[in-house]
N, C-alpha and C positions, 0 to 999 in steps of 0.2 A: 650520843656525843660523849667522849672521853670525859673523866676528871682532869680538873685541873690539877697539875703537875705543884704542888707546895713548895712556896720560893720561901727559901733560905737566908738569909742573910747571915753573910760570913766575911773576917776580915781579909780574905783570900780573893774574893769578888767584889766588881764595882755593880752596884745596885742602884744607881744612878736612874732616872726615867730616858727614855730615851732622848737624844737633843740637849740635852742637859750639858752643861758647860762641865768639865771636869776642872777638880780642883787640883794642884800638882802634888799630892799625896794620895790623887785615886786614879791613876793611870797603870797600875796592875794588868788592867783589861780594855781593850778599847771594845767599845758594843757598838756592831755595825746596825743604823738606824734598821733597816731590812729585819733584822730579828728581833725577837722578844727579848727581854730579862734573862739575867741570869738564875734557873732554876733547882729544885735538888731534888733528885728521882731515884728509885732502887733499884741497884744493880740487875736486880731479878728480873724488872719489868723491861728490860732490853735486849736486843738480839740485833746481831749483825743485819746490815740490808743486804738482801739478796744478791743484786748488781751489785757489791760493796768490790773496787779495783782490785783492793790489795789483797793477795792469797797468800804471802809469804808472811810470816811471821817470825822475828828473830829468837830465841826464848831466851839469850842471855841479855841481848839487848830492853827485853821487857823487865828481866828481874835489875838490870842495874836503873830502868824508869823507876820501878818498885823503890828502890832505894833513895833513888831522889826524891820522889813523891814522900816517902816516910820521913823523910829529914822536912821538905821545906812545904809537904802538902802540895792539895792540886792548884796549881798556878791559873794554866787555862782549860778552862769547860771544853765538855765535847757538844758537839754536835750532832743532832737528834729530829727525826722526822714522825709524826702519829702513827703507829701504824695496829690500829684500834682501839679498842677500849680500855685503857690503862696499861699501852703497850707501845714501845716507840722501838723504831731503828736507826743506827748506831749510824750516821751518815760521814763523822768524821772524829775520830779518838781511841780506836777499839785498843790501840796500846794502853792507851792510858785505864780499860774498864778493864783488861785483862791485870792491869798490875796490881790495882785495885783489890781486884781477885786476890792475888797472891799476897796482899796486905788482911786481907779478910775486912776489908770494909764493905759496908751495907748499900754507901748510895753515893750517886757521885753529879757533882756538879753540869750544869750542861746548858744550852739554848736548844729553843725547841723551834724548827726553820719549819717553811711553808714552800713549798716547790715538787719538783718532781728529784727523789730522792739518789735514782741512778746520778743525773748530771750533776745534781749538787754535790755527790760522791766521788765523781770525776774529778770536778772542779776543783773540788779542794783540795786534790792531791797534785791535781796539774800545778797547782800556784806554791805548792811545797816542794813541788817535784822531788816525790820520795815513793814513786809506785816505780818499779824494774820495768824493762822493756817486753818482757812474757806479758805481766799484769795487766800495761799499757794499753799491749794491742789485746789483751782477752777483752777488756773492757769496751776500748773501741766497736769491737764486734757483738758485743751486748746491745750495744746502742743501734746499732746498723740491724740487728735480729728481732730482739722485741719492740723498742721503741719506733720502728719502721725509719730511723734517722739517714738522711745523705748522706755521703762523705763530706759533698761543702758544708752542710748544717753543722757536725760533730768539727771540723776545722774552723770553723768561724768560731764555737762556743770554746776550743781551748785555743784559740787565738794560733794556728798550725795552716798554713798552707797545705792545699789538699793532696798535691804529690808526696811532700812528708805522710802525712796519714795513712796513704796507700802503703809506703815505706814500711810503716809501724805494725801493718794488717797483713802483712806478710810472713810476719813473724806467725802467726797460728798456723801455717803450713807445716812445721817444724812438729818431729814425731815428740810425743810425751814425756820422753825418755830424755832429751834434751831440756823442755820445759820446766820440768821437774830438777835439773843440775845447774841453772843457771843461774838462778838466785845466789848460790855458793861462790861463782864467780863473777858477778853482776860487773862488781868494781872494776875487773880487769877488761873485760869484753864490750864494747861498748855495740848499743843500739844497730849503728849503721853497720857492722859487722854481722850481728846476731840475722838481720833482714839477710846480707848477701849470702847467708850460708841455708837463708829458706829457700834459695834461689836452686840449691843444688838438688838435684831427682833421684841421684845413683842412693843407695843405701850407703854401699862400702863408701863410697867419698866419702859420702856426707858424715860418717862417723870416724872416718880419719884425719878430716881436716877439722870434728870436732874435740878430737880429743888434741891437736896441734894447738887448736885454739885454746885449750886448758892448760895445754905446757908452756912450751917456749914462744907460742902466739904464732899468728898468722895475719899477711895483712889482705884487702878486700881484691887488691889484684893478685895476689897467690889463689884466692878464690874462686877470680873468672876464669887464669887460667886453666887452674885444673878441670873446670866446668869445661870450656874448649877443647879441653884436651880430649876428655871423656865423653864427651855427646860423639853420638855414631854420624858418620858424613852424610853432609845432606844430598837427597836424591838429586840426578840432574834435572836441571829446568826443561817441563816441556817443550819448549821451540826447540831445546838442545834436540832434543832426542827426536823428534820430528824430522830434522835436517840431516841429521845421522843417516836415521833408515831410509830418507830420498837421496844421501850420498850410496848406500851400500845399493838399493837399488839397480841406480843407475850403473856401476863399477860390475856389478854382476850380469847385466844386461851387454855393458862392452865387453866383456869377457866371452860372453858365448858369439860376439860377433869376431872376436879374436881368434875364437875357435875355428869357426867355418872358415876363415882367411888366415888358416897358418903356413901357409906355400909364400904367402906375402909376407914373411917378416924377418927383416934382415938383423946380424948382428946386434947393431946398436939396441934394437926393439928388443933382447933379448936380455942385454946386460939394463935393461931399463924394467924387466920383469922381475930381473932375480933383484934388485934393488927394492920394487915393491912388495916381492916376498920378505924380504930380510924385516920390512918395516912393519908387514901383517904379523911375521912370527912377534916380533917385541911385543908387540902392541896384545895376543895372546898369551904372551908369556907371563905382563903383567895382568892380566886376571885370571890369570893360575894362580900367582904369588896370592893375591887377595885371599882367592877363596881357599 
């Protein structure tokens, strides 16, 4: 069984017992009854969780935290799951221990949460909603891979209807190459776009209408159609083609009877032949053009 974790007390944290009435000079921090204490643990003994959403990290965005953190200190704790013997993962704050870092501080403020660490990890970014639409759906598919999760389970737990979801899991179809540039762009592109452009197959689109999407923007029906445009025609339907070759059949079966009875055929029957010659050649001439 782990050490316990050495709490702190500091005027930066309410250390309050859980339940506890707060006084209106210790609302700093509200402590959700669910967790423990606020505790103070070193830097060293923590590492990202694994499942952890977010991959992106800003680095000037971290050093101006660093700066607010070194003016007014750490305000709110991070959140923290066991993960062995004097070893926890980082389930929610890694800005805050990386700034830390770059403060050269030793230990940092935290709660130490009880659950399963993926969804707790989820969770809390869902209700910040500050993980990108890549992140999003990587994570959802964590949950769906190792965890063995539904799609309704994972939609019920960040409160998403499950056709959204799907939406969001669409995105990891989307080659690396993309994953990897949208972060840069996050702001301007939004989610429901990023999905309709996992929809495209072609290479060449898909990298023309992504780099349209980084310029002057694109919007999601520019997307289908070019998709419509560029899918190859669909085969005909079999009944079609059934009916077809019982119409050719039949037409080449009267034809050889037209043959033996051509002493029988007057005029009219003629300018009635070359009419249906004129309409075979078109009808050849456009699958010439095709092919």
């Amino acid at each position: 069984m782990p050490p316990k974790p050495q709490r702190t007390v500091s005027h930066m944290v309410d250390q309050r017992p859980m339940g506890a009435v707060p006084s209106r000079g210790s609302m700093t921090l509200g402590i959700s009854r669910d967790f423990q204490t606020v505790v103070s643990l070193d830097i060293e003994k923590l590492s990202p969780h694994p499942a952890q959403p977010r991959r992106h990290f800003d680095d000037a965005s971290i050093a101006n935290l660093a700066a607010n953190i070194a003016e007014f200190g750490q305000i709110t704790p991070i959140l923290v799951t066991e993960a062995g013997p004097d070893r926890y993962h980082i389930i929610a704050g890694e800005r805050r221990v990386r700034a830390l870092k770059l403060l050269d501080k030793t230990s940092v403020y935290a709660i130490v949460a009880k659950g399963d660490g993926a969804r707790l990890a989820l969770i809390d970014n869902e209700q910040r909603e500050n993980l990108n639409a890549v992140d999003q759906a990587a994570a959802y598919q964590r949950l769906l891979d190792d965890h063995a999760m539904a799609i309704e389970e994972i939609a019920a737990m960040v409160n998403k209807s499950p056709a959204d979801l799907r939406l969001t899991l669409q995105i990891n179809h989307l080659p690396d190459t993309i994953k990897r540039e949208y972060p840069a762009v996050a702001e301007r592109i939004p989610r429901s776009l990023l999905a309709e452009l996992a929809y495209v197959t072609d290479a060449d689109l898909l990298a023309k209408l992504w780099a349209a999407a980084k310029g002057d923007g694109v919007t999601r029906e520019q997307i289908r159609a070019a998709r419509r445009e560029k899918a190859p025609p669909k085969p005909p339907d079999g009944n079609v083609l059934r009916r077809v070759s019982t119409v050719l059949t039949k037409t080449d079966k009267q034809i050889q009877e037209l043959e033996l009875n051509v002493e029988a055929l007057a005029p009219p029957h003629y300018e009635q032949l070359v009419s249906l010659r004129d309409r075979i050649d078109r009808l050849l001439s456009t699958q010439t053009a095709k092919s």
